[in-house]
C-alpha positions in Angstrom: 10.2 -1.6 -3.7 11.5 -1.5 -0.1 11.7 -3.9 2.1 10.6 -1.8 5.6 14.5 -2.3 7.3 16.4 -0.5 4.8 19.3 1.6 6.7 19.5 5.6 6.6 22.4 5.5 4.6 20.7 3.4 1.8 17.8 5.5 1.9 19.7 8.8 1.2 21.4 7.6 -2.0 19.0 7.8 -4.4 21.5 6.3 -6.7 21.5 3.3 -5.0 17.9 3.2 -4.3 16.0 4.7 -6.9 17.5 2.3 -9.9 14.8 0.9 -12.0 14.7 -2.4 -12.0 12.5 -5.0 -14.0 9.7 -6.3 -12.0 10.5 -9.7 -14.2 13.8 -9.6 -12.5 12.6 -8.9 -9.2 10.4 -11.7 -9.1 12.8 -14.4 -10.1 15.0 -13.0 -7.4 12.4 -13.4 -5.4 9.2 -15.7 -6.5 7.2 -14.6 -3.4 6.5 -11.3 -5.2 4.9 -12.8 -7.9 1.6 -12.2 -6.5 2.1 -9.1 -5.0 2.8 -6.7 -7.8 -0.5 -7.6 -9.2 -1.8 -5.0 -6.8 -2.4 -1.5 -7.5 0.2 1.0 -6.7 0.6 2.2 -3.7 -0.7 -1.3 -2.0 1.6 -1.9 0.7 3.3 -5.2 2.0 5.7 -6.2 4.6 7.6 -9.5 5.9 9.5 -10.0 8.7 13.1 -10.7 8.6 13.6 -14.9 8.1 9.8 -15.1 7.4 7.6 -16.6 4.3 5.1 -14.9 4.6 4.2 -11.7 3.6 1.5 -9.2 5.8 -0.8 -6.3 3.9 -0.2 -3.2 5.7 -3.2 -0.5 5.2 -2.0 2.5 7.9 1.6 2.8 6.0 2.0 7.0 4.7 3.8 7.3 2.0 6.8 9.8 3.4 6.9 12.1 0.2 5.4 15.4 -0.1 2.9 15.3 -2.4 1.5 11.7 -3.7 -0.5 11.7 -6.9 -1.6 8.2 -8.0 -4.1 7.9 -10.6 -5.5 3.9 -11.4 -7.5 2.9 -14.8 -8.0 0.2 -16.6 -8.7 2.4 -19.7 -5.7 1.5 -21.8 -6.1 4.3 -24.0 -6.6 7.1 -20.9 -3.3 5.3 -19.8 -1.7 5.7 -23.2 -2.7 9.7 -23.3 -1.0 12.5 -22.2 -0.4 12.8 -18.6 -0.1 16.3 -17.0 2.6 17.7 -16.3 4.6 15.8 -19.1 
């Protein structure tokens, strides 16, 4: 998760900004995600510095080469094999 005014720098270190973190611990940080990683991957949010409130955002590109996101709610297709692995 990102929050949309992250700094060059940050966004280069992938050590920095690629730890895993546990959503359970993200949303005590912050109880306004709560609701918002209900949503399927890939859903995109934003808020405004010293705002509340959090906005949907539905033109946002993921900047990555190649995106592959697959959504079921099949638990055993989810518990199968995935290519590639």
């Amino acid at each position: 998760m990102f929050t949309g005014y992250e700094t060059e720098e940050f966004l280069e270190n992938e050590q920095i900004n690629m730890t895993p973190m546990p959503v359970e611990r993200m949303t005590q940080l912050d109880p306004s995600l709560t609701e918002l990683v209900t949503y399927n991957a890939g859903t995109v949010w934003e808020r405004a510095p010293e705002s509340s409130g959090w906005e949907r955002v539905y033109d946002f590109k993921i900047p990555a080469p190649r995106v592959e996101v697959e959504i079921t709610n099949d638990i055993d297709a989810f518990k199968g094999p995935r290519e590639g692995s």
